[in-house]
C-alpha positions in Angstrom: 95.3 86.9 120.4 97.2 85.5 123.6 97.3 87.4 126.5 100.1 87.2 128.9 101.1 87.4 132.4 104.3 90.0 133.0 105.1 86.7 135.1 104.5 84.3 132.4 106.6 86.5 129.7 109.1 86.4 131.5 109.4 83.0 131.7 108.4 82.1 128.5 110.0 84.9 126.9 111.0 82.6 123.7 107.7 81.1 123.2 106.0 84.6 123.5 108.4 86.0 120.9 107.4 83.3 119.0 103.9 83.6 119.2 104.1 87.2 118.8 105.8 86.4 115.1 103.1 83.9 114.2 99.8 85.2 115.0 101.8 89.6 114.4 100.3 90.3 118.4 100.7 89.2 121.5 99.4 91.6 125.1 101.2 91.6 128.0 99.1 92.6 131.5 101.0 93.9 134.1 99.4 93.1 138.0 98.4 96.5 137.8 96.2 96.2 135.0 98.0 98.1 132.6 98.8 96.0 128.9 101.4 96.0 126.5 101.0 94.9 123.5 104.3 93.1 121.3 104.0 93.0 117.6 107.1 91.7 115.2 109.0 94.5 113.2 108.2 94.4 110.0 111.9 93.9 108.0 112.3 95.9 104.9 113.7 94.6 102.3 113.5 95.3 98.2 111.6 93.9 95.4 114.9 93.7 93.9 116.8 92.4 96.2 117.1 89.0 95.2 120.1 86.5 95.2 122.2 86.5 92.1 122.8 83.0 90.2 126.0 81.6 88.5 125.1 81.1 84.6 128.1 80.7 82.1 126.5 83.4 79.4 128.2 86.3 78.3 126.5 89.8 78.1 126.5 89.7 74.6 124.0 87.0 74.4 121.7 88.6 77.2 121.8 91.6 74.8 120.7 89.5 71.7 118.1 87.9 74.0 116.6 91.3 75.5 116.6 92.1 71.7 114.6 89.4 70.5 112.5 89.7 73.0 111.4 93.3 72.2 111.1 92.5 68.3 107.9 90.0 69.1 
């Protein structure tokens, strides 16, 4: 885990951030001794959220494939 200047944050603020993302924790020490520590937000997202595709088949055929599926 890197530890950081307040100095040095500042400065680097980008490289920090990205730190922070890579390794989830990064502390920041202030002069008079007190830390911080920066951690990435976790984004929530669902399972099911996932990107639709184009496909030239009609819902009639998804129905007959669901179907034949089950039947096995």
């Amino acid at each position: 885990m890197q530890v950081y200047t307040y100095s040095e944050a500042r400065q680097k603020l980008a490289s920090v951030l990205e730190q922070a993302e890579n390794t989830g924790k990064v502390l920041i020490r202030r002069k008079d001794g007190h830390t911080f520590a920066l951690t990435p937000e976790k984004t929530v997202s669902s399972p099911l959220d996932v990107p639709s595709i184009k496909a030239a088949i009609t819902t009639q055929e998804i129905v007959n494939i669901v179907r034949n599926g089950r039947e096995r």
